[in-house]
C-alpha positions in Angstrom: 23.1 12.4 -2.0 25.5 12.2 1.0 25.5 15.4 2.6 29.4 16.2 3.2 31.8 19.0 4.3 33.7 20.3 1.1 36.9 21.9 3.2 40.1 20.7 2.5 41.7 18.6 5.5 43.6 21.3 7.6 47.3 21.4 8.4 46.7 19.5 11.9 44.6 16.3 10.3 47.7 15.5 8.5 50.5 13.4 9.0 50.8 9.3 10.1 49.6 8.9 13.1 49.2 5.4 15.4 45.9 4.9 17.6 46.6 4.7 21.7 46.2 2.1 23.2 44.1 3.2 25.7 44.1 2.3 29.1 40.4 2.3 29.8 39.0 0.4 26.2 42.2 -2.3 25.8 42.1 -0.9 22.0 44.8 -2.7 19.8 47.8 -0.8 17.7 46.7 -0.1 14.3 49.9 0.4 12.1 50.9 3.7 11.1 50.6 2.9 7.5 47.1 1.7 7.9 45.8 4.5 10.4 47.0 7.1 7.4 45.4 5.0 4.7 42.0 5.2 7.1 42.3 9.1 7.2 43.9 9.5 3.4 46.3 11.6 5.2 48.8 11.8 2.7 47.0 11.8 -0.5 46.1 15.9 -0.4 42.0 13.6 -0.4 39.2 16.7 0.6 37.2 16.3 3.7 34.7 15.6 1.5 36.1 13.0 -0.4 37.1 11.2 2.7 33.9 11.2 4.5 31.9 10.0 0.6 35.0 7.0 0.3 34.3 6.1 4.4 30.4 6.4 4.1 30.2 4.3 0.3 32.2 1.5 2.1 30.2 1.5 5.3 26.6 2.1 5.1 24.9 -0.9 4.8 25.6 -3.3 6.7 24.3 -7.0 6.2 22.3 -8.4 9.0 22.9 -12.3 8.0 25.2 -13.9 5.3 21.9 -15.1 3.4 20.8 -12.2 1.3 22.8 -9.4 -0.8 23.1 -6.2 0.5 22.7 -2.8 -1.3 23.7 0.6 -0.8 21.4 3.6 -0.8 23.0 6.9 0.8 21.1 10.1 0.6 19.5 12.6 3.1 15.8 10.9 3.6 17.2 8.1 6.6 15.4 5.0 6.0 15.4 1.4 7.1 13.9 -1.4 5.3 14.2 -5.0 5.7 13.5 -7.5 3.0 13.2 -11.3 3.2 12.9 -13.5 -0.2 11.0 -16.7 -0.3 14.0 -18.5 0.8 14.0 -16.6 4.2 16.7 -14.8 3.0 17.2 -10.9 4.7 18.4 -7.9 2.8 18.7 -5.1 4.6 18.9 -1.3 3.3 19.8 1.4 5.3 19.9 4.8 4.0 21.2 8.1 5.8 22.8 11.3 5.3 25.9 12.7 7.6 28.1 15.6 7.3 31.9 14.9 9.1 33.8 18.0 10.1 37.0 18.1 11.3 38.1 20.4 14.4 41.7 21.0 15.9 43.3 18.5 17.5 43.9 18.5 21.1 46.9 17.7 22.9 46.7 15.2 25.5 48.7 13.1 28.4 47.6 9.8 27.0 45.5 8.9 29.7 42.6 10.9 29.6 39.9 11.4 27.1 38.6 15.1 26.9 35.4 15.9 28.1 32.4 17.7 26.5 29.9 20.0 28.0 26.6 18.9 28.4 25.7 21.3 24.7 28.5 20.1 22.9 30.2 23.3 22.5 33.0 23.0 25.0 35.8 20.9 25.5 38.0 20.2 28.7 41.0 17.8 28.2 43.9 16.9 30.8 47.0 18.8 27.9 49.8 17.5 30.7 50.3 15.2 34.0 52.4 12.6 35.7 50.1 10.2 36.8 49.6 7.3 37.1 46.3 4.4 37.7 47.3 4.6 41.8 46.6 8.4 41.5 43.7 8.1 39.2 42.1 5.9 41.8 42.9 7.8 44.7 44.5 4.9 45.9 46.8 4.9 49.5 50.1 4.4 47.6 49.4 7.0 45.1 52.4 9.9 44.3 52.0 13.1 46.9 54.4 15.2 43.6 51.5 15.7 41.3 51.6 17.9 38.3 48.9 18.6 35.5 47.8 21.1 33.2 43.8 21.6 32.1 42.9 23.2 28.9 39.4 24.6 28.1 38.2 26.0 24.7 35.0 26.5 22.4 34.4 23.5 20.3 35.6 24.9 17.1 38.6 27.0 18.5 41.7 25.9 17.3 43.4 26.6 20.3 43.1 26.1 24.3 41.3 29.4 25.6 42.6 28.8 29.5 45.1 26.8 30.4 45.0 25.5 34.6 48.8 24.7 35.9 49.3 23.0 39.1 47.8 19.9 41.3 44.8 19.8 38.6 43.0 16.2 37.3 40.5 16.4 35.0 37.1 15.0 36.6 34.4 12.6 35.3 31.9 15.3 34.4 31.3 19.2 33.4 28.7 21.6 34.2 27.7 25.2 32.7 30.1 26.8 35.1 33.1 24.6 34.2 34.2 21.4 34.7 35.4 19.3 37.8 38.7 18.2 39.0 40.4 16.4 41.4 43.6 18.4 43.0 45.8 15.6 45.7 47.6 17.4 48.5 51.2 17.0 49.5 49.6 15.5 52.9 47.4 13.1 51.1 44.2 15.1 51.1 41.8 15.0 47.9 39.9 18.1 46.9 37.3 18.6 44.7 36.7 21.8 42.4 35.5 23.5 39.4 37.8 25.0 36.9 35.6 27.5 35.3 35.4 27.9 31.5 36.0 31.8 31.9 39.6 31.0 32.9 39.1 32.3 36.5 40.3 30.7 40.2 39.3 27.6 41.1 36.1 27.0 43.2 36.8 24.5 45.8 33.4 22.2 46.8 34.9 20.0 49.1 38.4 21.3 50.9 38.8 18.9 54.0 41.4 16.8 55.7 39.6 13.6 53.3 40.6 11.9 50.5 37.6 13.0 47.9 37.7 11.0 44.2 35.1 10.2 41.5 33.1 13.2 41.8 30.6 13.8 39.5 27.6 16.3 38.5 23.7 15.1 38.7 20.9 16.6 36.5 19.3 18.7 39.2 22.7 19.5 40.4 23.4 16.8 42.4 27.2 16.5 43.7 28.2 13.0 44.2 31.1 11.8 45.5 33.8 8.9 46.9 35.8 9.5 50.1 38.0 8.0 52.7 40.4 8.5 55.2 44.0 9.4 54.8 45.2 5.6 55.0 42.7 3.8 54.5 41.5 1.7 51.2 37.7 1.6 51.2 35.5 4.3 50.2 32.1 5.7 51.3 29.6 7.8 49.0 27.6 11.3 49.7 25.6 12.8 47.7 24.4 16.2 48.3 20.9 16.8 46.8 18.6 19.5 47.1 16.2 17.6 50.1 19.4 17.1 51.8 23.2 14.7 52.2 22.4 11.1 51.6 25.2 8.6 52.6 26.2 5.1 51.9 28.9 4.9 55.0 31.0 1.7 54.1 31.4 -1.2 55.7 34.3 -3.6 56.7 36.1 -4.7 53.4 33.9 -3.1 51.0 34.3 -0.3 49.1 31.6 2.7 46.7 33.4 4.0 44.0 32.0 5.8 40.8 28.8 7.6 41.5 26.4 8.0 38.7 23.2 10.0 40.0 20.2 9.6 37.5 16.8 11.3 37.4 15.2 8.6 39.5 18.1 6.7 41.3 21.8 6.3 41.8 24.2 4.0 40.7 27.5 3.2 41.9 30.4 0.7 41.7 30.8 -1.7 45.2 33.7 -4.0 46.0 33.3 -6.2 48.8 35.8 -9.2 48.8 37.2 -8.8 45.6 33.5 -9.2 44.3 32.7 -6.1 42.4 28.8 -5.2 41.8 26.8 -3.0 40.2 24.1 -1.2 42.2 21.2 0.6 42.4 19.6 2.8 45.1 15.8 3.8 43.4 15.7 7.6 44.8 13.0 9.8 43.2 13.4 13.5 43.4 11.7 15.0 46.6 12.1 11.4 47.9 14.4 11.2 51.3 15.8 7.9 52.4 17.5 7.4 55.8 20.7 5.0 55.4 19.4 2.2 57.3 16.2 1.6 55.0 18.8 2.6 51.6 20.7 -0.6 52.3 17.6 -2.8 52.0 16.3 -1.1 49.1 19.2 -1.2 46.8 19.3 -3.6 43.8 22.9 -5.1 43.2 24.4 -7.2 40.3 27.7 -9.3 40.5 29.7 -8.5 37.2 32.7 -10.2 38.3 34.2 -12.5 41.1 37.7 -11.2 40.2 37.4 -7.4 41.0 39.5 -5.0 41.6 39.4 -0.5 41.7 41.0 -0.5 38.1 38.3 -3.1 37.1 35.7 -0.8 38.6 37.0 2.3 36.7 37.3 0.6 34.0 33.6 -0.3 34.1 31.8 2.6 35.1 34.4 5.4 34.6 35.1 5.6 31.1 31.6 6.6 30.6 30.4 10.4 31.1 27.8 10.2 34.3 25.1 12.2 32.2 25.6 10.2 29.0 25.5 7.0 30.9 22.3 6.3 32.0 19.8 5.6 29.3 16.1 6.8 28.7 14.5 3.7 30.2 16.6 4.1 33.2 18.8 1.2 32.3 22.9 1.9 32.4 25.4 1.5 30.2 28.5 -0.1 31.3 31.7 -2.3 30.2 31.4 -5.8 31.4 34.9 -7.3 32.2 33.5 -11.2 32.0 31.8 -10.3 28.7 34.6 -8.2 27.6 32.4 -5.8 25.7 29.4 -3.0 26.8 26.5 -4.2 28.2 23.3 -2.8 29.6 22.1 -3.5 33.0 17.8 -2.8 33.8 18.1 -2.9 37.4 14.6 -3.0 37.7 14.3 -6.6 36.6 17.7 -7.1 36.9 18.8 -8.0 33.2 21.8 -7.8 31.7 21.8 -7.5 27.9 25.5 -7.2 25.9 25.8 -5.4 23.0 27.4 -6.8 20.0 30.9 -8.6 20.1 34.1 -6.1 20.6 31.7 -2.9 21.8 34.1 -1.2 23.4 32.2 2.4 24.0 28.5 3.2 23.6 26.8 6.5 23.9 22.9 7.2 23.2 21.8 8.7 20.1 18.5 9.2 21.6 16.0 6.8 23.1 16.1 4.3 20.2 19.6 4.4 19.1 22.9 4.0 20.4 26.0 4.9 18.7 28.8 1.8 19.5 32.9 2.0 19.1 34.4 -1.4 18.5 38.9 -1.6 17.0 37.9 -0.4 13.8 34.6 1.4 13.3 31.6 3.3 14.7 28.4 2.1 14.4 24.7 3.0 14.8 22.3 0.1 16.7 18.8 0.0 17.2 17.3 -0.4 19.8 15.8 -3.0 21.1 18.2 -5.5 20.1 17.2 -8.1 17.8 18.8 -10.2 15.0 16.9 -8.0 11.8 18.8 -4.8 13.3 22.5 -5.3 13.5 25.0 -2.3 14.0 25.5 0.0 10.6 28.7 1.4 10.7 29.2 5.0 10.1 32.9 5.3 10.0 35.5 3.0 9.4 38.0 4.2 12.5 37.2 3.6 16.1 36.2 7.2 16.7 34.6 7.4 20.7 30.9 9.1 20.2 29.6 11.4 22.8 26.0 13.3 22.1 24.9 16.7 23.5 21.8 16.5 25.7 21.4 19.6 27.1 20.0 22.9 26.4 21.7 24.0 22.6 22.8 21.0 21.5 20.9 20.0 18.4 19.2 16.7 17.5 21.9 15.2 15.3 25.0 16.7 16.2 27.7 14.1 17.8 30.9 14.4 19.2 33.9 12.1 18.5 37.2 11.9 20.0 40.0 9.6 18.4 42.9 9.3 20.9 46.1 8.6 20.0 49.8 8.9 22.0 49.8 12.4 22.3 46.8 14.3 21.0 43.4 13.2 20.7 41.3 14.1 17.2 38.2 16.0 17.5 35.7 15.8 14.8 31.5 16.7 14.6 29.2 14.3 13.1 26.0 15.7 11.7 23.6 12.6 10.9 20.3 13.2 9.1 
């Protein structure tokens, strides 16, 4: 049998609610009436009962028109395929998942929250006034900032800390706490780390430059955009432990969105209006002086029409450590596709997941875990026709999966933003 949580749906998951339309995924309105129909809000339905009605509509999931489908849910997890004489294909899939429902969080409708590398804590942007020039640390951005950072424990009901003052939530956490972003009245960027303890801030950069984008590698890496105070185009740093590596810019080109991996960094380029993936190959213990870095790194055009929203928009909506698949490949959203993709720099292939993949996370090496409007899916990988997305729950819930020390092999984290709060829930799958 499905394995399900028996609680009854708290005070906080009910109510009509209306999904965002958020500013990084496009996503479309869904009607009051049909987002409370999704979560059986008003019909007093168990958490148990919810999960069993969204899991017997949504298991199996046909992989062509030819054959019948059939549902089979229970705790064992298998996959069989089928073909008849005819060549039709049946396809069973069988699983077992437990849904529970945390508190809410409350949110400034621009930012999703982010979750520590274990899955235990959360970090969310509760209040702000900005606006896409000040998340893109852009020359016309607004010098009067104003935000509030919460922090708590996974399951907490409530925020733990709270941080008041010139505070945007960064692109990535660490076991300290997690990054932000604080603009200064004379245009200055810093970069710091609001710990989970509630303490001061800890300021990593603190200069005269702008500093944006910064983000967390997994030996401890700190990566970073900067420019000057006027200027449009940024360069990128990285400090690692054999030393600062630099990709100074050029004349009308721009580095935006660091991503370090275990053997390589990635980044966003503009140059033009042409924006481009790229890929430096940097092993650890490997140095790399600029002048040979330039020749060495692998670049992909994604688009002819690019812009710093389109670049965020790409690469920034994406954790740094949950971006960056096993194989070394990245996970990205590709404007001319309109949907995720994944990019294998090192033979430069591009392969798009399915149709109106708006998010994708990793499961683990062979499965990825996709949002499109409606659903969330599970997709093996590799791609082929016989194993098409299974969908897992029947409301455009955004996955992300613990990978580091603690977080255990089947627990996921989803986030459901809507105007003013964003829905936290875990997903247990067996």
């Amino acid at each position: 049998m499905c394995e399900i949580n028996r609680g009854t749906v708290s005070e906080h998951a009910q109510g009509s609610y209306t999904l965002f339309i958020s500013k990084v995924f496009g996503m479309q309105t869904i009607s009051n009436q049909k987002c409370a129909r999704l979560l059986g809000a008003r019909t007093g339905m168990t958490v148990g009962a919810m999960v069993c009605a969204m899991v017997c509509a949504s298991c199996v999931k046909q992989v062509t028109p030819l054959g019948p489908g059939r549902l089979i849910v229970n705790s064992g997890g298998s996959d069989t395929i089928v073909r008849s004489e005819s060549g039709a294909v049946t396809r069973d899939t069988a699983f077992g998942l437990q849904l529970n429902s945390m508190a809410p969080v409350q949110t400034d409708g621009f930012f999703l929250p982010l979750a520590s590398s274990d899955g235990m804590r959360l970090a969310w942007q509760q209040e702000s006034n900005f606006n896409w020039p000040m998340l893109l640390a852009l020359p016309d951005a607004p010098r009067a900032v104003h935000g509030v950072v919460a922090v708590r424990a996974l399951d907490d009901l409530e925020p733990t800390h709270t941080f008041s003052g010139a505070y945007m939530l960064g692109r990535s956490c660490n076991m300290d706490g997690v990054l932000v972003e604080s603009p200064q009245k004379d245009g200055a960027r810093w970069i710091g780390v609001l710990p989970w303890n509630g303490s001061d801030a800890r300021w990593l950069l603190q200069d005269a430059k702008v500093n944006a984008f910064a983000c967390f590698g997994p030996r401890g890496e700190l990566a970073w955009s900067h420019r000057e105070i006027g200027e449009r185009g940024f360069s990128l740093t990285v400090n690692r432990p054999e030393g600062k590596f630099q990709w100074p810019r050029k004349d009308n080109e721009s580095w935006m969105i660091p991503i370090v991996a275990s053997d390589g960094i990635f980044a966003a380029h503009l140059r033009d209006g042409v924006l481009q993936l790229a890929y430096l190959p940097l092993r650890a213990g490997q140095t790399m002086p600029t002048e040979e870095s330039r020749s060495a790194i692998i670049q992909r055009s994604i688009s002819l029409r690019g812009s710093e929203q389109m670049a965020y928009q790409c690469l920034g909506s994406l954790p740094p450590d949950r971006a960056v698949l096993a194989d070394g490949s990245l996970l990205f959203f590709h404007p001319d596709y309109g949907r995720m993709a994944i990019w294998q720099p090192r033979n430069d292939t591009i392969t798009p997941l399915p149709m109106g993949t708006l998010s994708a996370s990793a499961k683990n090496s062979t499965q990825l875990l996709i949002t499109s409007r409606d659903s969330l899916a599970r997709l093996t990988m590799p791609l082929n026709s016989e194993h098409g997305p299974v969908t897992l729950v029947e409301q455009p819930w955004i996955a992300r999966t613990p990978s580091g020390e603690g977080s255990g092999a089947g627990r996921i984290i989803l986030f459901l933003p809507t105007a003013k709060e964003c829905k936290i829930a875990e997903l247990n799958l067996n």
